[in-house]
C-alpha positions in Angstrom: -8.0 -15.2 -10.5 -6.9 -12.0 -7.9 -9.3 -11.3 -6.0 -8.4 -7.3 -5.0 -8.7 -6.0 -1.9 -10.9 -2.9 -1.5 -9.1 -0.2 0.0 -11.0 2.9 1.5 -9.6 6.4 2.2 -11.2 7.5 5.3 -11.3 11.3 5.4 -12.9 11.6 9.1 -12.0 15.0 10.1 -9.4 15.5 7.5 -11.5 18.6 5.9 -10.6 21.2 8.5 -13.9 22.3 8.3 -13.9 23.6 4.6 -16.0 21.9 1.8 -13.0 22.9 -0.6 -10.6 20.6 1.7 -13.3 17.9 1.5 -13.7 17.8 -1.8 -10.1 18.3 -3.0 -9.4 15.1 -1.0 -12.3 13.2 -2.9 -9.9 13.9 -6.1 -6.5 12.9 -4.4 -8.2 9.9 -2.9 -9.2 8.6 -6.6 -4.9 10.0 -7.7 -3.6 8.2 -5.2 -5.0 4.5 -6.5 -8.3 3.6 -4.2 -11.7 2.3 -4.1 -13.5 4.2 -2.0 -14.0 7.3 -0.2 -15.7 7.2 3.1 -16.7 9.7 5.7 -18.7 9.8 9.3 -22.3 10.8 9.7 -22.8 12.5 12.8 -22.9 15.6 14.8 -21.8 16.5 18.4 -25.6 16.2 19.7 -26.5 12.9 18.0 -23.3 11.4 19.4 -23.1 12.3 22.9 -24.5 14.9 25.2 -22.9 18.5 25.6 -21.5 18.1 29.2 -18.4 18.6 30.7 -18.8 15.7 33.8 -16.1 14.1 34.6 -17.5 10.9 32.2 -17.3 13.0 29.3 -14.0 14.3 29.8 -11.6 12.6 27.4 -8.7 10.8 29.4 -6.3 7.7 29.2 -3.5 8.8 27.4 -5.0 9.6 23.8 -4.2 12.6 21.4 -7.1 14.4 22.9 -6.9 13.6 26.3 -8.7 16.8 28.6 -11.4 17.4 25.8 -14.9 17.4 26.0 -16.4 14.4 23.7 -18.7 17.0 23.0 -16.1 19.7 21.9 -13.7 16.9 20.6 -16.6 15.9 18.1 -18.0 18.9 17.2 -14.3 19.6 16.1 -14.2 16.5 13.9 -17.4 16.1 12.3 -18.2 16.4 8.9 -21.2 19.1 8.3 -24.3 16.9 6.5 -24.9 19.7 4.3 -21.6 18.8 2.8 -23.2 15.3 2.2 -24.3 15.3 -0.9 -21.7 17.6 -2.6 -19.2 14.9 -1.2 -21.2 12.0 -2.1 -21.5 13.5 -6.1 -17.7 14.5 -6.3 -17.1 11.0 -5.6 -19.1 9.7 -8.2 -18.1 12.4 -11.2 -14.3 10.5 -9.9 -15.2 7.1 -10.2 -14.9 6.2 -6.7 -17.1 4.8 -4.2 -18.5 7.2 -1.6 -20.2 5.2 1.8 -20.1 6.7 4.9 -20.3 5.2 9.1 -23.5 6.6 10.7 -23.6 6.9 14.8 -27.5 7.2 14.8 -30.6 6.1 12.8 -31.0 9.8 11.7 -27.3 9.1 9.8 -28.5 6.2 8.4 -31.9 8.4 7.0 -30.0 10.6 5.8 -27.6 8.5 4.2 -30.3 6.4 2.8 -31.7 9.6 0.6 -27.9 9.8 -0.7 -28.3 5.8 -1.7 -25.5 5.2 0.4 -24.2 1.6 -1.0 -22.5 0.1 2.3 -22.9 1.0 5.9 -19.9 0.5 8.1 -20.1 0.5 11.8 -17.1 2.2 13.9 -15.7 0.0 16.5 -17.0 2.1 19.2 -20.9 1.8 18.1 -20.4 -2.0 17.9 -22.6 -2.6 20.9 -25.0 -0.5 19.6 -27.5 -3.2 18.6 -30.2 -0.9 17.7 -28.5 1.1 15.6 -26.4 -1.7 13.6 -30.0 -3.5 13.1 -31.3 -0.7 11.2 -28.5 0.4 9.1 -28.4 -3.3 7.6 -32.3 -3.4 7.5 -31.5 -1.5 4.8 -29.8 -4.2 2.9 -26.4 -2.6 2.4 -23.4 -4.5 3.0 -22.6 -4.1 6.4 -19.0 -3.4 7.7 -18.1 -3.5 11.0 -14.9 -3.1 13.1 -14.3 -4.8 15.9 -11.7 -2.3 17.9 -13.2 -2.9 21.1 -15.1 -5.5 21.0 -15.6 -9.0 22.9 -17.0 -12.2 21.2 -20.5 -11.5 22.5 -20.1 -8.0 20.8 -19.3 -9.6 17.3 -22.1 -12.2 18.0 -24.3 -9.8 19.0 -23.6 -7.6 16.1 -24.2 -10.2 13.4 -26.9 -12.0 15.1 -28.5 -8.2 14.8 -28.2 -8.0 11.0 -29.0 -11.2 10.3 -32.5 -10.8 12.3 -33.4 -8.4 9.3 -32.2 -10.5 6.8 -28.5 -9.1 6.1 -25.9 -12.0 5.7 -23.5 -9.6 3.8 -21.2 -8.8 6.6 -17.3 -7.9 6.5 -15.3 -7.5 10.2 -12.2 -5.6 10.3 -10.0 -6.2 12.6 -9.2 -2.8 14.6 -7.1 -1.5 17.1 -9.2 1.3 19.0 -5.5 3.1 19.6 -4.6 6.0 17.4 -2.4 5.6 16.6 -2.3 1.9 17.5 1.3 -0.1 18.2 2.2 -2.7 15.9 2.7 -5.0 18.9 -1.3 -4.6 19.4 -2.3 -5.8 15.8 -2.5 -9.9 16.0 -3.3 -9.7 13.1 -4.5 -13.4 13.2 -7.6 -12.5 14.9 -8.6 -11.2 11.4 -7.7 -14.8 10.1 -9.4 -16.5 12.9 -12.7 -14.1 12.4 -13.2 -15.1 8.9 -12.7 -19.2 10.5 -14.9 -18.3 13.3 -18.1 -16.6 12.2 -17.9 -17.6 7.7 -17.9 -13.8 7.4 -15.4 -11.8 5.2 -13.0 -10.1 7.3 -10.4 -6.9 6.7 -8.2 -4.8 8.7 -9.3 -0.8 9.7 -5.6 0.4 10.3 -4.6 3.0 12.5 -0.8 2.0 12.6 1.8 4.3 11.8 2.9 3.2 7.5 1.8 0.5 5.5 3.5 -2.3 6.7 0.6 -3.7 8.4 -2.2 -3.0 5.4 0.1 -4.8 3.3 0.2 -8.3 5.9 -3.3 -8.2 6.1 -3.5 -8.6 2.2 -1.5 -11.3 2.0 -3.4 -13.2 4.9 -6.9 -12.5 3.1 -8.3 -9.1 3.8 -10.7 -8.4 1.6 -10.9 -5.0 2.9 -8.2 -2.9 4.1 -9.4 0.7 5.2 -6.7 3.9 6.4 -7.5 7.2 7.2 -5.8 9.9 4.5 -5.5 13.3 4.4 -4.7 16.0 1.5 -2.0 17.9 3.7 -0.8 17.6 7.3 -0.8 21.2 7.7 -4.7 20.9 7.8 -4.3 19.2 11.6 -7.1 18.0 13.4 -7.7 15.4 15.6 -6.8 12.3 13.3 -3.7 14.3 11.4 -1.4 12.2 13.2 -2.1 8.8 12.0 -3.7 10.1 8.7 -1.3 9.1 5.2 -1.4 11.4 2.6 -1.8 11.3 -1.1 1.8 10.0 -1.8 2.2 7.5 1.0 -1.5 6.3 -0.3 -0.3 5.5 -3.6 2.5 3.8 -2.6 0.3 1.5 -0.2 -1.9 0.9 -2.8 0.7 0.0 -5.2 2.0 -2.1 -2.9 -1.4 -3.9 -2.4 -1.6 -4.4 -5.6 1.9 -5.9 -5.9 0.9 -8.4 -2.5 -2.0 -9.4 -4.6 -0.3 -10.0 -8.0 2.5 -12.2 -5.9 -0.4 -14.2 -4.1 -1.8 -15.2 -6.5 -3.4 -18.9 -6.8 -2.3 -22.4 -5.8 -0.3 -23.8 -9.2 1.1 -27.4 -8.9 2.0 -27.7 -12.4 1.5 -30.9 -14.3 3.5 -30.7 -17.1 7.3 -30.0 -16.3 6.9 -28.9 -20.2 5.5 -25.8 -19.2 7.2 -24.7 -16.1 9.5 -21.9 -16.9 13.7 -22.5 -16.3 12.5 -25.8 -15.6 15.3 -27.1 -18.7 18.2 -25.7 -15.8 17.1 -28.5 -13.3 19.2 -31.5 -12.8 19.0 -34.5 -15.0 21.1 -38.0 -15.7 23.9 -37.3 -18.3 26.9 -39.5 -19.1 29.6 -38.0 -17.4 32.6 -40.8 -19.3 32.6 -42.2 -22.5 31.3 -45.8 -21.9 31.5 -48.8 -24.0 29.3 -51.1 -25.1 29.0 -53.8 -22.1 31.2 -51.6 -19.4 29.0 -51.2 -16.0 27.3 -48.2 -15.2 28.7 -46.3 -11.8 28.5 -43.1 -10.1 31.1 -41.9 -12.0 30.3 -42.6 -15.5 26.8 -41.1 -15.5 25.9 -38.3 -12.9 23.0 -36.0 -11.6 24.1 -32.8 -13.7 22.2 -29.7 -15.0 20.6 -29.2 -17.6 17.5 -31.1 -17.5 16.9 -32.7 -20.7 17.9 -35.9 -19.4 16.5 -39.0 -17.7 14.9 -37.9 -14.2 17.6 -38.2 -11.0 15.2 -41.1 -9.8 16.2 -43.3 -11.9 20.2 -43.3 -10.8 20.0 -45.8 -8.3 18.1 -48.5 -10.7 20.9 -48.2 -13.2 23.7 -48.2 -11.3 25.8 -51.2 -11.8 23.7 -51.9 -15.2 25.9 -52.8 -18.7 25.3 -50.5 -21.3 24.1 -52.2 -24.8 25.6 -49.3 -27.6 28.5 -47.0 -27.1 28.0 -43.6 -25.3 29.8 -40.4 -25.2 30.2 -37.6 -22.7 27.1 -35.5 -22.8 24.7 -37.8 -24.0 21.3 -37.9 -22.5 21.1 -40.9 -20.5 17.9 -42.5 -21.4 16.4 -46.7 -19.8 17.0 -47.4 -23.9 20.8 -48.1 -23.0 20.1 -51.0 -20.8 18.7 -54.2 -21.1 
């Protein structure tokens, strides 16, 4: 059975601040092939503190390097009026609709919009308060793991298992946007899933699908990208955003990983394996009489495969034959004694 990976459009700050934008790329989203919709929960003030110190500068080489986080964020964010109109859109297209919260007041809000998973951004990971009350709620709980350490991840699970919240999925992140292939190691995700029994998926800021697309075929069971309706919109996460095209052909591509994974077959019956009639099999290659000696060049390892099995050469070599054969016959044990 194919188990499908669920792939999540995140629309961040794709909207350029107009509801229209948002919810036109609800509808593209569900076009383009995918599961789920997600957004961010925050504002400027409930994610940092309007202040333009030399710690809330933005620096070390990113796309927004000299920004305030607060004016970086209030740029980005995604109004909470717009909530519920986002959340419904979603749901009149049959897709899933959860969202990342950055304070408990996301996660009360989110609650009254029966948000059905909570996903923690890699930055809020050691944000132990926070991650134990979003999965008190008993929502699955995803959580990337851009900048984490191993105590981070502990932490963060031992958190939502104190309230009784086992259904956890880590995806592997790099906190670089967008983030160089040569970053990935992509066998952290493998070794996560080994490491803490948790489900584990990727939350891809490379550049393409290349890397979505490897994580599928090594077990994600969640594979998230950022999209965007139309580059033209800009913002801050335009660069590394796909749009509705390039998300459909990542999704089709998913889906083509998954069909070619598949499950582990050792078939039983050679019967049933298909071309299995072009393998090789013992034919006689000579006519042979009745009492001549068998050798290497009277009967040979040929295709098709309707014959006696290869394994079998060696024992008859050097054998009499007890009836006449003739070129092409099917060499079968009945012809010796």
């Amino acid at each position: 059975m194919i188990n499908n990976t669920f792939i999540v459009a995140e629309l961040s700050a794709n909207h350029g601040h107009s509801l229209e934008t948002a919810l036109a790329s609800v509808h593209a989203a569900k076009e383009a092939g995918v599961d789920a919709i997600k957004i961010q929960t925050y504002t400027a003030d409930t994610i940092t503190l309007d202040c333009d110190a030399p710690d809330f500068i933005v620096k070390g080489g990113t796309l927004w390097d000299g920004q305030t986080l607060h004016g970086l964020y209030q740029q980005a964010y995604t109004p909470w009026e717009w909530h519920k109109a986002i959340f419904e859109e979603a749901k009149q297209c049959g897709l899933v609709c959860f969202s990342t919260p950055f304070d408990n007041s996301a996660v009360d809000l989110l609650e009254s919009l029966d948000n059905p998973i909570y996903k923690i951004a890699s930055f809020e990971i050691t944000d132990v308060n926070l991650i134990r009350y979003a999965a008190s709620k008993g929502k699955p709980m995803v959580i990337s793991t851009g900048i984490a350490t191993k105590e981070d991840i502990e932490l963060a699970i031992k958190a939502c298992h104190e309230v009784g919240n086992h259904d956890i999925t880590l995806l592997r992140c790099v906190s670089a946007y967008p983030a160089p292939l040569e970053n990935v190691n992509l066998r952290t995700m493998v070794d996560m899933k080994e490491r803490y029994g948790v489900k584990v998926g990727l939350s891809d800021h490379t550049v393409g699908a290349d890397v979505a697309i490897a994580a599928v075929a090594l077990g994600a069971a969640m594979v998230e990208k950022h999209f965007i309706l139309d580059k033209s919109i800009g913002g801050p996460d335009a660069a590394f955003s796909m749009t509705k095209d390039d998300f459909a052909k990542l999704v089709q591509s998913i889906r083509n990983t998954e069909k070619a994974m598949g499950e582990i077959v050792y078939p039983t019956d050679p019967a049933q394996i298909s071309g299995r009639q072009f393998s090789r099999s013992l034919y006689v290659a000579e006519n042979i009489k009745a009492g001549e000696l068998i050798t290497e060049q009277n009967v040979r390892s040929v295709r098709p495969g309707f014959g006696l099995h290869p394994k079998y050469l060696n024992d008859l070599l050097g054998k009499p034959v007890n009836r006449d054969l003739h070129k092409g016959d099917r060499m079968s044990l009945d012809y010796i004694d």
